[in-house]
C-alpha positions as CSV (number, residue, x, y, z in Angstrom):
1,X,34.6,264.1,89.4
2,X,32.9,266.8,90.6
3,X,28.7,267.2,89.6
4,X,27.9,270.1,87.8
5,X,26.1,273.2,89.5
6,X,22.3,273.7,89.1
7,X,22.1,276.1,86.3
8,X,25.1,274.6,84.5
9,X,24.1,273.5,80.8
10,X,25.0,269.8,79.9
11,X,24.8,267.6,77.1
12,X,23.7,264.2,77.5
13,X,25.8,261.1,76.5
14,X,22.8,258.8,76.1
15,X,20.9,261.1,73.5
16,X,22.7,263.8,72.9
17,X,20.2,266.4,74.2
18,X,21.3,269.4,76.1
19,X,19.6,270.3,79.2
20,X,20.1,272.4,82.2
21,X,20.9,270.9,85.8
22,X,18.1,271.4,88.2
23,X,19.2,269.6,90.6
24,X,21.4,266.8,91.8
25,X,21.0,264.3,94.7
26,X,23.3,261.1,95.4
27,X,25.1,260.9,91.5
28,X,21.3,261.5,89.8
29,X,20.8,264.6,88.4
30,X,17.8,266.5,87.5
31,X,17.6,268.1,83.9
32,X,15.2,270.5,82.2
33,X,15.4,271.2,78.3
34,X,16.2,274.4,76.9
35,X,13.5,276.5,76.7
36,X,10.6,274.6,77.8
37,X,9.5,270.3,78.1
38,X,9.7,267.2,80.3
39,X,12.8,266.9,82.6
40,X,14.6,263.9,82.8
41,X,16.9,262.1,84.8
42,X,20.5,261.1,84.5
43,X,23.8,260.0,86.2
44,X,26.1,262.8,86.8
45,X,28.8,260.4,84.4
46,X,26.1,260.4,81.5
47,X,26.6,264.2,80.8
48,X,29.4,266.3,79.9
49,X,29.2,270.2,80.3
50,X,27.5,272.1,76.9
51,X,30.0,274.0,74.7
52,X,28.8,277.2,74.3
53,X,27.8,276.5,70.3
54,X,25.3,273.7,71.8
55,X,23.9,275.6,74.0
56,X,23.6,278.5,71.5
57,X,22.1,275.3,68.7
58,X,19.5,274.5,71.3
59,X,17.7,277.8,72.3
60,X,17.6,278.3,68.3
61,X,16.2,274.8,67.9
62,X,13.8,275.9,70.3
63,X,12.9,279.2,69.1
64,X,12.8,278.2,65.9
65,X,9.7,275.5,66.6
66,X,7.9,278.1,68.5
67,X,7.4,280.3,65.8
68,X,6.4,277.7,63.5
69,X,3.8,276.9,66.3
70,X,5.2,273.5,66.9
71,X,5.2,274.2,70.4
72,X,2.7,275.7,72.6
């Protein structure tokens, strides 16, 4: 199977959270929530690519908590 591209939105399999590839080196790939937090690590066979109602779900979720100043 072929890894996504940095910039590609993915969900991951283990928690459900979507992220955005970083990068990806040997299998492992680098992810980075949407809009802003930690990155995290995960096999390139632990994610599936995001439909685009997840990805849309996310950046709400995450615009959402700014404005209720849940998030710096």
């Amino acid at each position: 199977m072929k890894p996504p591209a940095p910039g590609a939105y993915v969900v991951d399999l283990t928690t459900g959270r979507v992220g955005r590839v970083a990068s990806g080196v040997g299998g492992l790939l680098r992810l980075t929530p949407v809009g802003s937090g930690r990155e995290w690590y995960r096999d390139q066979g632990e994610v599936r690519p995001a439909t685009t109602a997840e990805r849309l779900r996310a950046a709400t979720a995450y615009v959402n908590a700014r404005s209720r100043g849940e998030l710096p």
